[in-house]
N, C-alpha and C positions, 0 to 999 in steps of 0.2 A: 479404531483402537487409538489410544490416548499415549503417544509418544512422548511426552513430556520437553521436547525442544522445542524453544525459543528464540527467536530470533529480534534482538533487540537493535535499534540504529536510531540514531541522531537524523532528523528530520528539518524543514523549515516549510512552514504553510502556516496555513492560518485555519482554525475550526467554529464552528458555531456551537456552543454547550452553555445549556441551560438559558436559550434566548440571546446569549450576545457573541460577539465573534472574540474570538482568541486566539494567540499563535500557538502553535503546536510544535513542540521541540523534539518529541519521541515517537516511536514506534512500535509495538510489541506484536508481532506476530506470531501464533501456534496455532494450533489443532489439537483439539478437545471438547468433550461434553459440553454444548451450549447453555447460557442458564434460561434462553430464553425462546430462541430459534425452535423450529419443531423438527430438529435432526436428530440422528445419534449422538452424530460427531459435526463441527463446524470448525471452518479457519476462523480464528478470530482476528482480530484487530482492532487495536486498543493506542487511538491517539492522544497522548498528552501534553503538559506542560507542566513538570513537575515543582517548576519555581509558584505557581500557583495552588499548589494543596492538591491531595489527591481527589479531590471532585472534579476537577480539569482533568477530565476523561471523555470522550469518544468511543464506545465502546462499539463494534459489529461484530456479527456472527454470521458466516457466509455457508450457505454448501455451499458443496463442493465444487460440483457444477458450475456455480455463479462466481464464486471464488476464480475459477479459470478462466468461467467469460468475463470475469473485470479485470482481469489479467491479462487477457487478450486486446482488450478494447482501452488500456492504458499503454502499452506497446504500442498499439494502430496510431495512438493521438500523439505519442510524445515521436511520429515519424512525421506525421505534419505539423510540427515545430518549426516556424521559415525561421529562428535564433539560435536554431542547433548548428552546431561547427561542426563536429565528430561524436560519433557513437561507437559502441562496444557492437561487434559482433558477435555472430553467437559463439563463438568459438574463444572471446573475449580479448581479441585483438580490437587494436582503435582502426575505426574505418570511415573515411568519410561518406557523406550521403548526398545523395541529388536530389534535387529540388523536389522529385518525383516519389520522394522515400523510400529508394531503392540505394540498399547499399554497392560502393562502388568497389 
């Protein structure tokens, strides 16, 4: 089912669209009908740069599935971050972390 929320945020990275790299300043995340994926329903995600015209886009379409295994496995990698100082728990208190990626 097609909730219609959105979740937009200010980004920094860099994307590859249309052959050459770019920075990416936006984010749009939701859940709805893919246009291209072979789902019902897909997360999508739609990197921009809107200082560049809307063709600086990045567009994906995830299930759902996949969607939470990259969700997972972006969580696992920014634990092995040795530049990370502190991070949010889950409970969204700041907590620092051990070398080991266990929070303390």
């Amino acid at each position: 089912m097609c909730t219609y929320e959105t979740a937009t945020l200010p980004i920094s990275g860099s994307g590859k669209i249309a052959g050459e790299w770019v920075p990416v300043t936006d984010a749009t995340v939701y859940f709805d009908h893919p246009v291209h994926a072979p789902e019902t329903h897909t997360l999508n995600i739609d990197f921009r740069n809107p200082s560049r015209g809307a063709s600086c886009r990045l567009a994906v379409e995830l299930s759902r599935e996949s969607a939470q295994a990259l969700a997972r496995a972006i969580d696992a990698m920014l634990l092995t971050d040795p530049d990370r100082q502190q991070e949010h728990s889950p409970e969204g208190s700041l907590a620092s972390s051990s070398p080991e990626g266990k929070v303390r």
